[in-house]
ZAMI-759008 format. One record per residue (C-alpha): residue number from 1; x, y, z; residue in three letters. Coordinates in nm, 3 decimals. Each point is the difference from the previous one (the first is absolute). Layout:
N
<rec pos="NUM" px="X" py="Y" pz="Z" code="ALA"/>
...
//
This chain:
298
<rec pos="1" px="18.592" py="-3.725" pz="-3.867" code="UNK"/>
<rec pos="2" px="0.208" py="0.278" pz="-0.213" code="UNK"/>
<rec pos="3" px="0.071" py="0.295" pz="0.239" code="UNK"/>
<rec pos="4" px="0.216" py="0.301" pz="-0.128" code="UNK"/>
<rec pos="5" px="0.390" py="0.026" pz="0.109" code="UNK"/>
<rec pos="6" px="0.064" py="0.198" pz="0.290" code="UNK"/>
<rec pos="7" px="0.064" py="0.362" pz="-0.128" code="UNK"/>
<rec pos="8" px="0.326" py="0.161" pz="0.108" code="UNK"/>
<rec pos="9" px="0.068" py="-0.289" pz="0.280" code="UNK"/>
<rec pos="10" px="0.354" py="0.138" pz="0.030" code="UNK"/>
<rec pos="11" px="-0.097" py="0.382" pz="0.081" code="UNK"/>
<rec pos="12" px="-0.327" py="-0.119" pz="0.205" code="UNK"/>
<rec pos="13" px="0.286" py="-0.213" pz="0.215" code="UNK"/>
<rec pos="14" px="0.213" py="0.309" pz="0.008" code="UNK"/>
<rec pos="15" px="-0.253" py="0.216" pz="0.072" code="UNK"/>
<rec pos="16" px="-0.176" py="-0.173" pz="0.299" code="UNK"/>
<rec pos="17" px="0.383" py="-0.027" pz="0.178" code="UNK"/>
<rec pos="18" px="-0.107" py="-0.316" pz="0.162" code="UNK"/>
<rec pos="19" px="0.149" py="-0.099" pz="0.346" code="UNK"/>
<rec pos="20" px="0.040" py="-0.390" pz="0.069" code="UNK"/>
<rec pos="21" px="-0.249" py="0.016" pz="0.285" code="UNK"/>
<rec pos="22" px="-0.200" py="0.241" pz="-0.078" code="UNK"/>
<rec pos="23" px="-0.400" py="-0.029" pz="-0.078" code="UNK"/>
<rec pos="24" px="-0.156" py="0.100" pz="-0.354" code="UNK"/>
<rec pos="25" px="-0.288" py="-0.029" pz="-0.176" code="UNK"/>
<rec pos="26" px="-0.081" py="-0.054" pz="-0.368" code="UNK"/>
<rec pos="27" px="-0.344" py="0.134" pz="-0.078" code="UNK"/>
<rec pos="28" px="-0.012" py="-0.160" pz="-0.337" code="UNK"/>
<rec pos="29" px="0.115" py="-0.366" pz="-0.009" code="UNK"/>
<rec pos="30" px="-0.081" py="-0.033" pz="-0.379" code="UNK"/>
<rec pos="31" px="0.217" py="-0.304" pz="-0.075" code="UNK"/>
<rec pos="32" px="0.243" py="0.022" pz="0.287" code="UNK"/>
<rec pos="33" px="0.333" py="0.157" pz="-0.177" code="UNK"/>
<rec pos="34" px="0.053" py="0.327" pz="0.230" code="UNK"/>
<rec pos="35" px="-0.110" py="-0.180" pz="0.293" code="UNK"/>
<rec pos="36" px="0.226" py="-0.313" pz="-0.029" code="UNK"/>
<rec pos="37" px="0.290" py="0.214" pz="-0.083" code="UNK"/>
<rec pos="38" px="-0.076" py="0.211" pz="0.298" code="UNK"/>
<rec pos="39" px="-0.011" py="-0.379" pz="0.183" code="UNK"/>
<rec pos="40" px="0.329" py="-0.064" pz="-0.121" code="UNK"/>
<rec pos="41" px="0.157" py="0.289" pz="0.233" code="UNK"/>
<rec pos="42" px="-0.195" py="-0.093" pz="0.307" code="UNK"/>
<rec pos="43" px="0.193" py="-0.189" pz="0.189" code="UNK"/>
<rec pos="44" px="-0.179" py="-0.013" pz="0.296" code="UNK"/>
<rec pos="45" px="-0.289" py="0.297" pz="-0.120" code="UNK"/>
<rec pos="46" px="-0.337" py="-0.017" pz="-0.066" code="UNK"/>
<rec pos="47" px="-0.218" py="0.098" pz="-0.328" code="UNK"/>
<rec pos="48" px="-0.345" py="0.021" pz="0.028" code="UNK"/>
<rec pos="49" px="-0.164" py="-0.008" pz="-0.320" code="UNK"/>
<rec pos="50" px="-0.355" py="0.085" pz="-0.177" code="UNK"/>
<rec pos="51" px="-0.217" py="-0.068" pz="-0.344" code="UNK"/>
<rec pos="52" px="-0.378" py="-0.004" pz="-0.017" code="UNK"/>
<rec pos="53" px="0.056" py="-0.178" pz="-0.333" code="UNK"/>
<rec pos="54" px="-0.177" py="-0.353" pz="0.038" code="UNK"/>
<rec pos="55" px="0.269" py="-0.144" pz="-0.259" code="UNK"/>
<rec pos="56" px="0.287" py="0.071" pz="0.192" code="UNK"/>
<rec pos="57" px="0.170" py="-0.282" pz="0.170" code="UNK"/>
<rec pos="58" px="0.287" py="0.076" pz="0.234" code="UNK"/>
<rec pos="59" px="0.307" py="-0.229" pz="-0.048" code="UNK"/>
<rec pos="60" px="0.168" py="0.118" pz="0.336" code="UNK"/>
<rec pos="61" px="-0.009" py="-0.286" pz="0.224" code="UNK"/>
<rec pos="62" px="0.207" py="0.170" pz="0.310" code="UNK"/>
<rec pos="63" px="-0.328" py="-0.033" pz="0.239" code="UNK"/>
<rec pos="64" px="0.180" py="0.154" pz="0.265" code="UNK"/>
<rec pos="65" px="0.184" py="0.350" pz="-0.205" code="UNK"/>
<rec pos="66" px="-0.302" py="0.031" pz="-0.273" code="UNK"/>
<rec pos="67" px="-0.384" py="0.083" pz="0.036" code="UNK"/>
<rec pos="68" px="-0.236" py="0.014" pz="-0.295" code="UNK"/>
<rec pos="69" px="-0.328" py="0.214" pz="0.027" code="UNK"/>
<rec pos="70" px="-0.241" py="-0.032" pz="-0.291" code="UNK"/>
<rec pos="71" px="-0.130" py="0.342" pz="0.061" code="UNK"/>
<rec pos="72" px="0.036" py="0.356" pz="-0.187" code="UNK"/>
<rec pos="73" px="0.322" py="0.214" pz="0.169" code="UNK"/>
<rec pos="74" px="-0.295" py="0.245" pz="0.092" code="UNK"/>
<rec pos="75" px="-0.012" py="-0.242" pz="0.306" code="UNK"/>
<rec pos="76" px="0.355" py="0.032" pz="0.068" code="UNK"/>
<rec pos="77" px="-0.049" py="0.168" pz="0.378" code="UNK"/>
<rec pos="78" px="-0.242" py="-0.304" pz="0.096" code="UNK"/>
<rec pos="79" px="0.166" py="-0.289" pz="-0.136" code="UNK"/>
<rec pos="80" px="0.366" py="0.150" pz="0.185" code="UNK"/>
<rec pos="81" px="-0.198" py="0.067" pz="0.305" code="UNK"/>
<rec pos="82" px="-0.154" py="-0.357" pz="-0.020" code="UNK"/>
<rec pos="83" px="0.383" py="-0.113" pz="0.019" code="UNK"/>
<rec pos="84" px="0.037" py="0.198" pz="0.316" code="UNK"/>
<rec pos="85" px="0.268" py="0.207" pz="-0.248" code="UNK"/>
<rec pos="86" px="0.151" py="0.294" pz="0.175" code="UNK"/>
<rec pos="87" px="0.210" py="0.195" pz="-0.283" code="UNK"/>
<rec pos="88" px="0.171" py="-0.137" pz="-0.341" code="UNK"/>
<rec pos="89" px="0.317" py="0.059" pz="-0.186" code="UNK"/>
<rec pos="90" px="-0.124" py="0.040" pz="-0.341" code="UNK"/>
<rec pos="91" px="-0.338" py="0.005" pz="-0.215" code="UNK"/>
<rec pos="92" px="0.023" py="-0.086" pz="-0.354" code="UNK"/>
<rec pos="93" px="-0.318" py="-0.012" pz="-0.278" code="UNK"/>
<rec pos="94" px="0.064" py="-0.051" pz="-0.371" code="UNK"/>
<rec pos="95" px="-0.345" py="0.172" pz="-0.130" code="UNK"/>
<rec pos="96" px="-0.006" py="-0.172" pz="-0.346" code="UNK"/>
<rec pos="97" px="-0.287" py="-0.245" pz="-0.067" code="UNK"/>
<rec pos="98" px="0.131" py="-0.392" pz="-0.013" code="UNK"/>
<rec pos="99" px="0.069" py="-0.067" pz="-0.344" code="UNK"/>
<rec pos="100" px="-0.177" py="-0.343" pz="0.018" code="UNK"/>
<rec pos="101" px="-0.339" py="0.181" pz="0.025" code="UNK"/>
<rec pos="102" px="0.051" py="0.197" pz="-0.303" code="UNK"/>
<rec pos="103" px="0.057" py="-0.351" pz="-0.148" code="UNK"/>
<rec pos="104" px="-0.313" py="-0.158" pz="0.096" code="UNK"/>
<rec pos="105" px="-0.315" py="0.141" pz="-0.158" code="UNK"/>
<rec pos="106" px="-0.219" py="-0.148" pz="0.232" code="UNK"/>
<rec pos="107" px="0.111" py="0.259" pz="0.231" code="UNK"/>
<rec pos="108" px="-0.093" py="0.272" pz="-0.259" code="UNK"/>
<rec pos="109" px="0.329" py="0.233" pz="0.082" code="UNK"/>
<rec pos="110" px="0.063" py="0.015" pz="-0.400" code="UNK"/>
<rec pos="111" px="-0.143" py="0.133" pz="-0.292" code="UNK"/>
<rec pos="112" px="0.241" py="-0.250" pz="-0.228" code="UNK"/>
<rec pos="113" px="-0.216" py="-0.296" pz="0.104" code="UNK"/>
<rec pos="114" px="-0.397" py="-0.037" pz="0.015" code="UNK"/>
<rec pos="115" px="-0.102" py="-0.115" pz="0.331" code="UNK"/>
<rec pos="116" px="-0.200" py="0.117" pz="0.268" code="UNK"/>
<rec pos="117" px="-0.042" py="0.391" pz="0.108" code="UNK"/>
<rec pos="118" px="0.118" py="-0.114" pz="0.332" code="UNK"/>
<rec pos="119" px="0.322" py="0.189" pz="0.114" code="UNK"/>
<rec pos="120" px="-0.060" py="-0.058" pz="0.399" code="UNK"/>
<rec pos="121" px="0.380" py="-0.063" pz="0.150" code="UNK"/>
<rec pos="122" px="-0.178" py="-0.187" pz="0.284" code="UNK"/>
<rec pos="123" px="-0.280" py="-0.208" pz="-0.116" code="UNK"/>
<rec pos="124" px="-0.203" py="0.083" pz="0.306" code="UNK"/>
<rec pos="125" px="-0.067" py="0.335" pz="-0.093" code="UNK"/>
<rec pos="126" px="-0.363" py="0.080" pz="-0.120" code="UNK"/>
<rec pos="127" px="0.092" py="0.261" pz="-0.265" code="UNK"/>
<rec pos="128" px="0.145" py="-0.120" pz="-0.353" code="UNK"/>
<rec pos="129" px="0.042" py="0.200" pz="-0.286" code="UNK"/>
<rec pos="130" px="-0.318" py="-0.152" pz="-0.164" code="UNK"/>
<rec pos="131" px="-0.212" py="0.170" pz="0.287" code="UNK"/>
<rec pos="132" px="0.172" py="0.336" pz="-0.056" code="UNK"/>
<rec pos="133" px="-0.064" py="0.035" pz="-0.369" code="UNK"/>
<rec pos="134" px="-0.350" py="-0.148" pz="-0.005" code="UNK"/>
<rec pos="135" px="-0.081" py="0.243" pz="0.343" code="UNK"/>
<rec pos="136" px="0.202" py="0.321" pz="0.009" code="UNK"/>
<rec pos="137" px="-0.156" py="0.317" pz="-0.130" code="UNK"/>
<rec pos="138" px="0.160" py="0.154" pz="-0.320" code="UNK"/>
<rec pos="139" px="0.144" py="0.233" pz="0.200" code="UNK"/>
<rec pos="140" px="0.156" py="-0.229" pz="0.287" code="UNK"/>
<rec pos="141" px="0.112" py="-0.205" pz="-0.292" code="UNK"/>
<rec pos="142" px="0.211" py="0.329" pz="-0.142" code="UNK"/>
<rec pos="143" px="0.187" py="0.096" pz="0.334" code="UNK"/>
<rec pos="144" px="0.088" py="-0.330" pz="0.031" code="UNK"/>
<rec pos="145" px="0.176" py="-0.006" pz="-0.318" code="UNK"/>
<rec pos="146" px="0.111" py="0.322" pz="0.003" code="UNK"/>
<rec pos="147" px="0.175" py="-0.011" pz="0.311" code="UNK"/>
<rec pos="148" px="0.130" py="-0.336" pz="0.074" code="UNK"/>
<rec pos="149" px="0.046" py="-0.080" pz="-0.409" code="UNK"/>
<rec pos="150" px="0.118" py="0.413" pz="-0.071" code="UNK"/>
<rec pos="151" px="-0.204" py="-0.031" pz="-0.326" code="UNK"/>
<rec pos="152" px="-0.067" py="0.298" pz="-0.208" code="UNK"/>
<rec pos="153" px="-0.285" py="-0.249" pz="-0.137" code="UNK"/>
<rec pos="154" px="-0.172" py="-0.024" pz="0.301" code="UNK"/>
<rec pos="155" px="-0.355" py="0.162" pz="-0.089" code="UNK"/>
<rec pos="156" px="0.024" py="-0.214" pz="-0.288" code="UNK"/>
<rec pos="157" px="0.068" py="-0.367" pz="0.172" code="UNK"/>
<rec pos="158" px="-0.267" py="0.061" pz="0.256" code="UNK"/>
<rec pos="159" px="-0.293" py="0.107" pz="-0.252" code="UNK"/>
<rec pos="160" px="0.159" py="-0.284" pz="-0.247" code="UNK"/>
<rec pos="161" px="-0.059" py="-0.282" pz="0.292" code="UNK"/>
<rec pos="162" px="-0.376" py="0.152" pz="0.088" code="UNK"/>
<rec pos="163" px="-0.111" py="-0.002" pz="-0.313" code="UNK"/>
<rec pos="164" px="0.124" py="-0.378" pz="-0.069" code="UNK"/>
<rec pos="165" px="-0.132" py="-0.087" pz="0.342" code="UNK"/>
<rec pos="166" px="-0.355" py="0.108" pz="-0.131" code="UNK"/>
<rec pos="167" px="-0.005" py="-0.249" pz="-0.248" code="UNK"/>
<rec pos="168" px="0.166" py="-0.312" pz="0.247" code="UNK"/>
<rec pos="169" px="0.193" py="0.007" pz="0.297" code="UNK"/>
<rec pos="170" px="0.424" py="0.003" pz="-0.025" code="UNK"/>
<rec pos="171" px="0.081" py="-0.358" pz="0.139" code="UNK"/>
<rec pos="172" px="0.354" py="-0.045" pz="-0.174" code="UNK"/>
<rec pos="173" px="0.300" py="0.137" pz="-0.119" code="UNK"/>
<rec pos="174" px="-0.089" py="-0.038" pz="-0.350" code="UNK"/>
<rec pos="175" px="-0.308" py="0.203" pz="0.055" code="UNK"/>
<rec pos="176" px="0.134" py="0.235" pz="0.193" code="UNK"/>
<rec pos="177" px="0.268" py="0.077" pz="-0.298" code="UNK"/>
<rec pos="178" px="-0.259" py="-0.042" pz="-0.282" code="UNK"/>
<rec pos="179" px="-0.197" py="0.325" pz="0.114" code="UNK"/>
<rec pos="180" px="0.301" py="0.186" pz="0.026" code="UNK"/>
<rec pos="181" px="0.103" py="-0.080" pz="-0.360" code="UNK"/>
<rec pos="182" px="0.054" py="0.304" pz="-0.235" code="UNK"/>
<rec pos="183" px="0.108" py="0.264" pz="0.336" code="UNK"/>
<rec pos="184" px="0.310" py="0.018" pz="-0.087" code="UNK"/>
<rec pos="185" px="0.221" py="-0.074" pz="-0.340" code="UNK"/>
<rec pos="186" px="0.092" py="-0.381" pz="0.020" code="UNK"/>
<rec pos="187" px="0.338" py="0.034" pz="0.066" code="UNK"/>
<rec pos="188" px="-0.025" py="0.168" pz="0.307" code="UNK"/>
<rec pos="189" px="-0.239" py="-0.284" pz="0.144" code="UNK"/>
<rec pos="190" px="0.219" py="-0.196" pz="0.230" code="UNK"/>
<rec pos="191" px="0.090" py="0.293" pz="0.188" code="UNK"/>
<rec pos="192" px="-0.314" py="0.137" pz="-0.009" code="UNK"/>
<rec pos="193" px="-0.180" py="-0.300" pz="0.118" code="UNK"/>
<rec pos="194" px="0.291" py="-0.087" pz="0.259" code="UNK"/>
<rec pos="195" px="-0.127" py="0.328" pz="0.184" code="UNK"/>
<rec pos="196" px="-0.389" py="-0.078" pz="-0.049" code="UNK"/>
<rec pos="197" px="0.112" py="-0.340" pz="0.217" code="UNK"/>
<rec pos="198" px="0.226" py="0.216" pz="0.200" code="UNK"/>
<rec pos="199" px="-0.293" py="0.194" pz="0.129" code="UNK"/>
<rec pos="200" px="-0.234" py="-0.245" pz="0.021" code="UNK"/>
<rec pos="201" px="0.219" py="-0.254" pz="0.228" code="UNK"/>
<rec pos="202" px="0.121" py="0.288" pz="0.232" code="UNK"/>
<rec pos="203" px="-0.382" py="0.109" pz="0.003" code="UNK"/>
<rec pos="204" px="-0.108" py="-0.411" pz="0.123" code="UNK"/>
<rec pos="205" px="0.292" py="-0.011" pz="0.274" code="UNK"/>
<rec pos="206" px="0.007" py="0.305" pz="0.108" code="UNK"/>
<rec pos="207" px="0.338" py="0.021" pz="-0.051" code="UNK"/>
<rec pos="208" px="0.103" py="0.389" pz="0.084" code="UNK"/>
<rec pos="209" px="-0.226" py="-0.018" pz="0.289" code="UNK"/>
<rec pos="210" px="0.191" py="-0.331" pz="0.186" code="UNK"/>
<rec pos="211" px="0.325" py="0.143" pz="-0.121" code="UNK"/>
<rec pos="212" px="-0.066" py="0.319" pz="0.212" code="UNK"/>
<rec pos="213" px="-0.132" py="-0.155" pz="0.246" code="UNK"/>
<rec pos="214" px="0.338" py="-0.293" pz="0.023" code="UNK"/>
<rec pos="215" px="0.226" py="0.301" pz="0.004" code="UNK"/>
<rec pos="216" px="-0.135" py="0.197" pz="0.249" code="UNK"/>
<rec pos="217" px="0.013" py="-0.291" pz="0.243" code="UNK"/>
<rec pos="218" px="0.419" py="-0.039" pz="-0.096" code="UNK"/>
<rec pos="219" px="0.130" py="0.282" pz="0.233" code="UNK"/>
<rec pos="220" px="-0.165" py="-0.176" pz="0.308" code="UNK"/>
<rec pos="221" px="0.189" py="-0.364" pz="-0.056" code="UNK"/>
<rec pos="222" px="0.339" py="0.147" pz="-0.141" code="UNK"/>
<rec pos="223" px="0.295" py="0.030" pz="0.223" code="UNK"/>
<rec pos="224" px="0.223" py="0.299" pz="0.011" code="UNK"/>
<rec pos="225" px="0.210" py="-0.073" pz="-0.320" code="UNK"/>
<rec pos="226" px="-0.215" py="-0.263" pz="-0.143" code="UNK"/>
<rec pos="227" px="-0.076" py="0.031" pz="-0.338" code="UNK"/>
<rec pos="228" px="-0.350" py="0.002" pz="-0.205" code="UNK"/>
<rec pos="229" px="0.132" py="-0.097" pz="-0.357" code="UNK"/>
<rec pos="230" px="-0.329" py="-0.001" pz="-0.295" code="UNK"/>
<rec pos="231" px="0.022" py="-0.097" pz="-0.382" code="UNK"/>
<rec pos="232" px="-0.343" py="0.153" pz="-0.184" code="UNK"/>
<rec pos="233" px="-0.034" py="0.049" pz="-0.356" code="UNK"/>
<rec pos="234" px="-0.209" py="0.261" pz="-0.108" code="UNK"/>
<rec pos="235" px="-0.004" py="0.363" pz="0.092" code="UNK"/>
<rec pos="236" px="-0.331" py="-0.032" pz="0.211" code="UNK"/>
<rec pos="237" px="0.194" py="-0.173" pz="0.250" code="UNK"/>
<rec pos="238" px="0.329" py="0.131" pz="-0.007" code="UNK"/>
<rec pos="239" px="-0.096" py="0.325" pz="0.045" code="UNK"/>
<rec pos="240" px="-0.185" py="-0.134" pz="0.304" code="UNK"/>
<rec pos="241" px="0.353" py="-0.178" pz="0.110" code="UNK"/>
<rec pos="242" px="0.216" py="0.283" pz="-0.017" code="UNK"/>
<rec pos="243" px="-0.238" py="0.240" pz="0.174" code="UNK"/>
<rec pos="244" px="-0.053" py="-0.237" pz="0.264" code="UNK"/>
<rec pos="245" px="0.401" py="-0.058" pz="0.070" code="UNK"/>
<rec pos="246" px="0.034" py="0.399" pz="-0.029" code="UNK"/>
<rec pos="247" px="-0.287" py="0.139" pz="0.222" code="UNK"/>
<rec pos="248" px="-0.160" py="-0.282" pz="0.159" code="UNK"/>
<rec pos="249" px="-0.303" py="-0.013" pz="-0.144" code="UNK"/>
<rec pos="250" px="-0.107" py="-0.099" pz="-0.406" code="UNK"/>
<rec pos="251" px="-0.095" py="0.341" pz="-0.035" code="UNK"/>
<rec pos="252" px="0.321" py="0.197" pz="-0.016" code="UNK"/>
<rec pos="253" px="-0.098" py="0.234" pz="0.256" code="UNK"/>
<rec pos="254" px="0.234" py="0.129" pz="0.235" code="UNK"/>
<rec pos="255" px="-0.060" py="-0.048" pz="0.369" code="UNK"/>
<rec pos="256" px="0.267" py="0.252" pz="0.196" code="UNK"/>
<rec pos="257" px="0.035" py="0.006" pz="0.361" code="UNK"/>
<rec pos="258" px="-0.011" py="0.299" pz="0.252" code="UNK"/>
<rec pos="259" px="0.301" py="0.151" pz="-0.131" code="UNK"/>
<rec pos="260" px="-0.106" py="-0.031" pz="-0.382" code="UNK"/>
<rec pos="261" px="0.234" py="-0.351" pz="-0.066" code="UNK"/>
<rec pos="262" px="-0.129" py="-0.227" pz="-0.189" code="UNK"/>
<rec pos="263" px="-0.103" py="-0.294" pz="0.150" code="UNK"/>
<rec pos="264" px="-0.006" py="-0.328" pz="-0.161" code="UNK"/>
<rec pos="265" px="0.040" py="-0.383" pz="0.141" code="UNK"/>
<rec pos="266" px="0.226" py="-0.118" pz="-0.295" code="UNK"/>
<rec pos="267" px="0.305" py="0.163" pz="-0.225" code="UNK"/>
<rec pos="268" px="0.015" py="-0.102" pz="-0.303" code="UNK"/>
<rec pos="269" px="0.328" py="-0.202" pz="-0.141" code="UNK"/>
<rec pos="270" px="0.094" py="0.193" pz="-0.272" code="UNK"/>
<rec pos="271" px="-0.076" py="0.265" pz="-0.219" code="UNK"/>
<rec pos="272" px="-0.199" py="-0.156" pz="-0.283" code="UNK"/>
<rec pos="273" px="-0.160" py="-0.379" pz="-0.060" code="UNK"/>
<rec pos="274" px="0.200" py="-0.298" pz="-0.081" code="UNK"/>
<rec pos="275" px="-0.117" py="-0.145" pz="-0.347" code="UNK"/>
<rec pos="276" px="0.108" py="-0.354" pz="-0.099" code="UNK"/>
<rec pos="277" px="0.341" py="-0.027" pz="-0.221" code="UNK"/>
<rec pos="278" px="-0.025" py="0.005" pz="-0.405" code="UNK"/>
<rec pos="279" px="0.103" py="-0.347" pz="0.049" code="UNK"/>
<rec pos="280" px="-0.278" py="-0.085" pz="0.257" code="UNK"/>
<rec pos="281" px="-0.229" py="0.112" pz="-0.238" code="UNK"/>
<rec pos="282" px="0.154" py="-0.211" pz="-0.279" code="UNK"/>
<rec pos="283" px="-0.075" py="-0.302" pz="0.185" code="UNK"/>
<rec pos="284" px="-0.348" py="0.123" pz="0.118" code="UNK"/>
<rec pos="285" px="-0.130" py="0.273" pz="-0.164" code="UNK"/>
<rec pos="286" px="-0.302" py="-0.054" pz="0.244" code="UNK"/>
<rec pos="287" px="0.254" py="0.220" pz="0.245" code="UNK"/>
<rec pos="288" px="0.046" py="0.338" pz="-0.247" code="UNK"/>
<rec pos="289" px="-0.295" py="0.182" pz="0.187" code="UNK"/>
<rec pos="290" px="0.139" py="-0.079" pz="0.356" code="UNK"/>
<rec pos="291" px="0.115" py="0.245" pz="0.238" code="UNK"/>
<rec pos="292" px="0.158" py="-0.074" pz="0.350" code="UNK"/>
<rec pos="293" px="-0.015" py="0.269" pz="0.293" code="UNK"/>
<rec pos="294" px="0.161" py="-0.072" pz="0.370" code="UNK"/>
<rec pos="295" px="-0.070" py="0.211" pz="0.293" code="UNK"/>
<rec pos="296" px="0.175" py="-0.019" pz="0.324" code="UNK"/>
<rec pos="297" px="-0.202" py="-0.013" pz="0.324" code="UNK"/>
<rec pos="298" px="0.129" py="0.306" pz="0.201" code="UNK"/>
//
């Protein structure tokens, strides 16, 4: 199983300022590189980690330092409350889809491969993207793209897929690209169709939803001076990220007290977001989009 490398493992380990007995969590096992590097400096710690992927298999054998929860990070309060978990030292999530499901077109992630309209991160959910194509209205179809894909196109992809969906239903990939042929001049396709898939994936999972929901829970589990340290990769969730760490909430809006001072449960590390090294990106170009952001629990 082919997962991607761990994106800017160095500055996520900086970042997170990890104390040898201190408790983390890693909301996004993937295949294991930030969490066994944040193993590594535990020397008598605990890391407490999550994926709802059904393809990920931990390979952290420390029964009594490391827990595994096959469950979305939306359930991050229960599953710490479950372990009778009082506070933690640091919360880290790397937001970027496991490469190995972008290589496996059964799971229906890419448009490069023709497979299945599938998409669901956790195979128990009932939604795939075949069900929202062949279901939606033209004009659900349109917001969705519009504002979780930021195409211009939008009107456009939603009446191309009802009209296609008139004559057969969208089961796969290939059909799903097929309608959409002539949109857009060819060589603009991959990045075009990248954000059709883009849309349509954070539409099955929900994805904005559960990542509001995981960082509003962070404030209650992070100690004083613990640190909440995310990697995203497109501007939907960034933006979400950095309001979050500078108000408190994935709005942006600013919550003052009495005395009209800002009140927030983080501050941020840092003036800007860490992006991964030209050389990082020589290695694994899969990285050029990522952007880190740490905030401090106050």
């Amino acid at each position: 199983m082919s997962y991607h490398q761990p994106v800017m493992l160095s500055e996520s380990m900086q970042a997170l300022d990890i104390k040898p007995d201190g408790v983390y969590v890693d909301l996004t096992y993937g295949g294991g590189g930030h969490a066994r590097e944040i193993m590594k400096a535990l020397k008598k710690g605990k890391l407490i980690a999550f994926d709802q992927d059904p393809d990920v298999r931990p390979d952290i054998s420390d029964e009594d330092r490391f827990y595994f929860f096959r469950a979305n990070y939306r359930f991050l309060s229960h599953f710490l409350c479950y372990l009778e978990i009082e506070a933690v030292d640091g919360i880290f999530a790397d937001l970027g889809v496991s490469w190995h499901q972008f290589d496996e077109p059964g799971r229906g992630f890419t448009f490069r491969s023709d497979g299945p309209l599938d998409m669901r991160m956790s195979l128990h959910g009932d939604r795939s993207a075949a069900h929202l194509v062949n279901t939606l209205s033209e004009e659900q179809l349109r917001t969705i793209f519009r504002e979780y894909g930021e195409l211009r196109e939008a009107g456009s992809i939603a009446r191309a897929i009802v009209k296609a969906r008139g004559v057969r239903p969208i089961q796969t990939t290939a059909e799903l690209n097929k309608c959409l042929e002539g949109l857009i001049p060819a060589h603009l396709a991959n990045r075009f169709l990248a954000r059709v898939y883009q849309a349509l994936r954070m539409e099955v999972n929900q994805e904005q939803k559960c990542l509001a929901e995981m960082l509003e829970q962070t404030p209650r589990w992070i100690k004083p001076g613990g640190r909440l340290v995310i990697i995203s990769y497109h501007s939907l969730e960034d933006r979400m990220v950095k309001h979050f760490i500078r108000a408190g909430n994935v709005r942006g809006e600013v919550v003052k007290d009495l005395y009209g001072n800002p009140v927030a449960p983080f501050r941020p590390i840092g003036s800007h977001a860490v992006k991964p090294t030209e050389e990082e990106i020589a290695a694994n170009p899969r990285a050029r989009s990522a952007k880190l952001r740490t905030g401090e629990r106050i």
